[in-house]
C-alpha positions, 0 to 999 in steps of 0.5 A: 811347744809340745810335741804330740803323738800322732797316728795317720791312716791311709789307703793305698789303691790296690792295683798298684805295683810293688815299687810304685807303692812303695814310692808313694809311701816314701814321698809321703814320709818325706813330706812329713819329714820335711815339716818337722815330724819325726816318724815313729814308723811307717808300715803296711798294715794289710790288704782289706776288703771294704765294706762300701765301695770307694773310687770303684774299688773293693778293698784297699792297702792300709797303711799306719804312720805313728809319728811325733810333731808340735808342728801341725804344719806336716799334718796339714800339708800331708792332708793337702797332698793326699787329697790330690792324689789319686793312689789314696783313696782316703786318709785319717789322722788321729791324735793319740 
């Protein structure tokens, strides 16, 4: 099967110490991982401020995935687990 380039998005929560995000961010890599992604890499790309507010907060962490897989299985479990958690405030995931 062909592998396609993926990018995820998502919002951390901003209150978040340092070492509790960077703990969310490593066991989300791990699930995708874990389904047969290979990370491109993985990073912050900043703190912005929204232009609605979302879980009662005002701005949030960005943080950008790029990533391979021909296994949508990583995608949909990572979407799964990101919905139950409550340190991200939304996600997206796009197809480049």
């Amino acid at each position: 099967m062909e592998e396609h380039k993926y990018e995820i998005t998502y919002i951390i929560r901003p209150d978040l110490d340092e070492s509790a995000k960077k703990d969310l961010v490593e066991r989300f890599d791990k699930v995708l991982t874990d389904n047969g992604a290979k990370l491109i890499d993985s990073k912050d790309w900043s703190k912005r401020r929204f232009a609605y507010e979302i879980a009662g907060y005002n701005e949030g962490v960005y943080h950008v995935v790029n990533l391979t897989t021909d296994n949508k299985a990583a995608l949909d479990e990572f979407d799964r687990l990101s919905k139950f958690s409550d340190d991200i405030l939304r996600q997206m995931t796009v197809r480049r």
